[in-house]
N, C-alpha and C positions, 0 to 999 in steps of 0.2 A: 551374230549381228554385226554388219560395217558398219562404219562409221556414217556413210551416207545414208541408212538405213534409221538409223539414231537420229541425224539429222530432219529427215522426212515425219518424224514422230517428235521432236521439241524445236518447236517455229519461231524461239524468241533465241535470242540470245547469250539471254540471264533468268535462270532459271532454280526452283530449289529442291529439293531431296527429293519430294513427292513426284515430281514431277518425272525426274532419274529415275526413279525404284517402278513407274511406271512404262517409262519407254523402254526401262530394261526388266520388264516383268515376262518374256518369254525366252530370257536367258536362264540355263542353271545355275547359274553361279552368280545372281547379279553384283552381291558384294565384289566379288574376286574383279569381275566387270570394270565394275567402277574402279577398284585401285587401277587396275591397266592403262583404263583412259586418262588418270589424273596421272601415274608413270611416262604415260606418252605424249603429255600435252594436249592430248585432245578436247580435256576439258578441265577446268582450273577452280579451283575451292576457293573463293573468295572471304568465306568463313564459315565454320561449320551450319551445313543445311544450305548453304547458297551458292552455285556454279553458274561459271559463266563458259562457252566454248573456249576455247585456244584459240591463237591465233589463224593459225591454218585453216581452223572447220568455220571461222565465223564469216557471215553476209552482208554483214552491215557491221558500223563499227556500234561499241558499249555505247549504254544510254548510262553517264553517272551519277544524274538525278534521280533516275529510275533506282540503282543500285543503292543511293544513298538511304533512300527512303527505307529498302529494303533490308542494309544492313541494320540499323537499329533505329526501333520506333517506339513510341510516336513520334516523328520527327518530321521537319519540313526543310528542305532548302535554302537558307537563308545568308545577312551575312554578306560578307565580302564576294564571294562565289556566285549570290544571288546579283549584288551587285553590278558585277562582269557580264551577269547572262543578261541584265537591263540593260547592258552597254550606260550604264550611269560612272563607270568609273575604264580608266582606257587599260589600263590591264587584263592581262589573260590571267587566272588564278587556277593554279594547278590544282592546289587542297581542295575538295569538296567541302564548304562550310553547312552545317546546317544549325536549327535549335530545337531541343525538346522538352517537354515537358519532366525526361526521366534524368538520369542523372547525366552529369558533364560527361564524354565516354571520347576516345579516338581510337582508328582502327588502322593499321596501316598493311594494308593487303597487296599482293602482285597486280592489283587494278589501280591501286593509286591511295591515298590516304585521306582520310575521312573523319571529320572534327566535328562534335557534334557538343553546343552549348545550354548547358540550363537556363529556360527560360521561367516562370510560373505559371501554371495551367491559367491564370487568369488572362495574360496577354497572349500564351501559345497559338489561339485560335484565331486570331485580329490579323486579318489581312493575308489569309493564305488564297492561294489561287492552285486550282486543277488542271492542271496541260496535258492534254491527250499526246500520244505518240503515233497516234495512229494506223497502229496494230493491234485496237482493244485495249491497252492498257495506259496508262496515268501515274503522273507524279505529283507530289506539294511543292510548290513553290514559291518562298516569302513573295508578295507583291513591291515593287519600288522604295514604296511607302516603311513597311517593314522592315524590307532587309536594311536601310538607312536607319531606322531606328533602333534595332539590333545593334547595331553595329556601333552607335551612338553609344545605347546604355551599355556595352560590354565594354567601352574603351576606357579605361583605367586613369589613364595619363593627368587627372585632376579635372574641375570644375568648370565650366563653360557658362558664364554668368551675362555675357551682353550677348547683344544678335549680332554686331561687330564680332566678337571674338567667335561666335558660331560660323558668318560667314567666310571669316581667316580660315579656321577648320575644315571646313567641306571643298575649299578653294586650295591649299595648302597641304594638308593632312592625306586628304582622301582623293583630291585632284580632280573632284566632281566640279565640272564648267556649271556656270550659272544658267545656261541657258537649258543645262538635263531639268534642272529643278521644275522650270517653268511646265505647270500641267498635273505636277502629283496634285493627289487630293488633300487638300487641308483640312477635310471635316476625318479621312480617317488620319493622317495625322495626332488632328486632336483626342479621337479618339483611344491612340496609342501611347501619348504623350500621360493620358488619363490610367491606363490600366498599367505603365509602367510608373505612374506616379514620377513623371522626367520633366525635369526643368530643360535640361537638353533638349528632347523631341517637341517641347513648345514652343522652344526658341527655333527650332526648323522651323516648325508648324506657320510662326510670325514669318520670318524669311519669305516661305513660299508663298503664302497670302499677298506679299508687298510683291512680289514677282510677277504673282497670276494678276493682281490689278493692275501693273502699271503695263501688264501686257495688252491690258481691256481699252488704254485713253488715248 
């Protein structure tokens, strides 16, 4: 079997074991197979059970939201990375941030490295969105809303007590313009603020409220 043969039988370009052990199920040897293409680059072990083509066989470039999800779940896109992909903060971020429910975990693979934060199954669900790729398959992706407030209750750096000092932060800190704010939703805000139990995400929550009204008069 070619490579172009291979090719014409796995359509994506991140793919897992099953799917290998199937496109190479009229080879004798498929083990033997498989070490070859992962010797020649053809196709690359992202970690075990998960491949993505080489550089050379692929058609499109990685999808690493897609991969994110796939390297360890349950997990959703979130986070700083989330952040970048809302165009809410003017950075490009290399890391793939995401958060799960399972434990804190990072993977640092020949596709890029991948951080993935504990959240608790009570907030994990609050504000994920499904983006199609459109080639049948789908990602999670923090919403706006989320990944800000992620990113909010993971930062460490001490207490955030007025909506002055919240707005220094998001202005300063994070480099988020005031005008991205203008339009999240305050009611899931509040809602996030509630299931993280965040004095932090309420004091967004207030911020964006006084934004979205004084955008109304």
């Amino acid at each position: 079997m070619d490579h172009a043969s291979l090719r014409h039988r796995i359509p994506h370009e991140e793919f897992d074991y099953q799917v290998l052990r199937d496109a190479l199920s009229g080879y004798s040897r498929p083990r033997a197979r498989t070490t070859l293409l992962l010797r020649n680059g053809s196709i690359v072990r992202v970690k075990k059970g998960l491949y993505v083509f080489g550089k050379e066989e692929r058609r499109k470039p990685l999808c690493p939201e897609l991969l994110a999800n796939l390297i360890y779940g349950p997990s959703c896109v979130s986070l700083e990375y989330a952040l970048a992909w809302h165009a809410l903060i003017p950075e490009r971020v290399e890391t793939v941030t995401s958060v799960t429910c399972g434990r804190s975990r990072a993977f640092d693979t020949p596709v890029g490295r991948f951080v993935y934060r504990n959240v608790s199954m009570r907030v994990f669900p609050v504000g994920v969105d499904r983006v199609e790729t459109g080639d049948g398959r789908a990602f999670l992706i923090a919403t706006p809303e989320k990944a800000l407030a992620d990113v909010l209750v993971s930062d460490r750096r001490g207490p955030i007590l007025a909506r002055r000092e919240m707005a220094a932060y998001l202005r300063e800190s994070l480099r988020i313009e005031e005008g991205r704010l203008k339009g999240l939703d305050r009611n899931l805000l509040d809602e996030l603020a509630t299931c993280y139990r965040s004095r932090k995400v309420r004091l967004l929550a207030s911020i964006v409220e006084r934004l979205n009204r004084r955008g109304k008069e």
